[in-house]
C-alpha positions as CSV (number, residue, x, y, z in Angstrom):
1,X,-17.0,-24.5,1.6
2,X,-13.5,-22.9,2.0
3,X,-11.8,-21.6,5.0
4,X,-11.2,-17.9,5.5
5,X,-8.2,-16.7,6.9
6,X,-7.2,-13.0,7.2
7,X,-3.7,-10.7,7.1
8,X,-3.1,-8.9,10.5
9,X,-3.8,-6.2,8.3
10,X,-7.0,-6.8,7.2
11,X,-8.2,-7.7,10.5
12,X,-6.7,-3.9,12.0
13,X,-8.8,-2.4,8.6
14,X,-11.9,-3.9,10.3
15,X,-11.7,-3.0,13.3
16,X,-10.2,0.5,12.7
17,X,-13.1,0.7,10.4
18,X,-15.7,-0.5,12.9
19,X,-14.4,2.2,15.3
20,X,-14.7,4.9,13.4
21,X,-18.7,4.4,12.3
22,X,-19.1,3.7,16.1
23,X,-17.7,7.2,16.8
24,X,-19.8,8.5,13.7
25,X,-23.2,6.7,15.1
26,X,-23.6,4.1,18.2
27,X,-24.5,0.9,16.4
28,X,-23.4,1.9,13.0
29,X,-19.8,-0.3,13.4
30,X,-22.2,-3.1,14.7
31,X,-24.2,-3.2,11.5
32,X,-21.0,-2.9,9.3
33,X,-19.8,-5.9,10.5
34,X,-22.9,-7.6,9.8
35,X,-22.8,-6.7,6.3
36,X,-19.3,-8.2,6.3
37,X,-20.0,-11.3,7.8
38,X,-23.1,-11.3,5.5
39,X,-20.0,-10.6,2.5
40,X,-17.8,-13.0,4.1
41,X,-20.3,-16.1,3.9
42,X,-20.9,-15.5,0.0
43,X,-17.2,-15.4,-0.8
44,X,-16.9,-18.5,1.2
45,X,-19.8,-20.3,-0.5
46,X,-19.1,-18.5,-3.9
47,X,-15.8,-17.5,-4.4
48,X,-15.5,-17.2,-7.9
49,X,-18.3,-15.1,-7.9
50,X,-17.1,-11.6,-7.8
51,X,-14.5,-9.7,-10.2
52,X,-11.0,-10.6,-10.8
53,X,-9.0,-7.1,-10.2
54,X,-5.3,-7.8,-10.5
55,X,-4.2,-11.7,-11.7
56,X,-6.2,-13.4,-9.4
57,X,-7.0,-11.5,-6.6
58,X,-11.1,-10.5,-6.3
59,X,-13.1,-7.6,-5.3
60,X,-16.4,-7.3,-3.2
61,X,-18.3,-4.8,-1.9
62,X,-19.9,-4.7,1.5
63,X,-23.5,-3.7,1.0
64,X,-24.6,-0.1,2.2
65,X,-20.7,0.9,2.5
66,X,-18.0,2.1,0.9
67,X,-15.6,-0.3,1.2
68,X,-14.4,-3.7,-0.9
69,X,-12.6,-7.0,0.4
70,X,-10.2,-7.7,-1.5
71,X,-8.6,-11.6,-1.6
72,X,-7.3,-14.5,-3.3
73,X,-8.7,-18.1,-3.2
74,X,-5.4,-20.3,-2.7
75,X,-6.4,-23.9,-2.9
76,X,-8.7,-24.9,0.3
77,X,-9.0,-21.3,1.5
78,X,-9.8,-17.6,1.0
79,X,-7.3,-15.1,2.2
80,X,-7.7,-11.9,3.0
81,X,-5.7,-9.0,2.2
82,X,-7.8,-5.9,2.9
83,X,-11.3,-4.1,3.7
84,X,-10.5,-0.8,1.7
85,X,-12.4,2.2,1.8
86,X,-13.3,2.4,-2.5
87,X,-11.5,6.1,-2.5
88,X,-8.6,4.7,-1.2
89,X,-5.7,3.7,-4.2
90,X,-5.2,0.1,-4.8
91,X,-1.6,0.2,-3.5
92,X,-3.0,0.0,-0.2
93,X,-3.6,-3.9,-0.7
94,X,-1.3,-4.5,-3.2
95,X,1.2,-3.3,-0.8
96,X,0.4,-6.9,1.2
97,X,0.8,-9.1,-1.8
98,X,4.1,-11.2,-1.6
99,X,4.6,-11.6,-4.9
């Protein structure tokens, strides 16, 4: 099982994110961020098991919303780079890579 670690970034997209479906329904933030710990612990048990979007960075969706988490296995660990809204344009996370 591989370590997750997260971009300051990604961690502002999930709690901006949890605030807003608070303001949109008490609880609703709550239950996204069950879904994406639910996410969370099958990248980190399967990692390889969602879709290769951009050399090898991965996609996954968080069930019952629209949004993906997008990251790259390196070695021991998962990093992520972003939980985007699907609307939104990739350049949003590619805009974190350091390549």
């Amino acid at each position: 099982m591989k370590e997750i670690d997260f971009l300051p970034e990604s961690l502002e997209d999930i709690v901006e994110i949890e605030l807003w479906y608070d303001l949109q329904k008490p609880g609703l933030g709550s239950e996204f961020l069950i879904n994406l710990h639910n996410l969370l612990s099958v990248i980190r048990e399967r990692p390889n098991l969602f879709v290769t979007v951009f050399e090898n960075f991965r996609t996954a969706p968080v069930k019952r919303f629209p949004y993906n988490v997008y990251y790259q296995v390196i070695e021991s660990k998962i990093l992520i780079y972003g939980v985007i809204h699907n609307h939104r344009s990739p350049k949003v996370w590619k805009n974190r890579l350091n390549l």
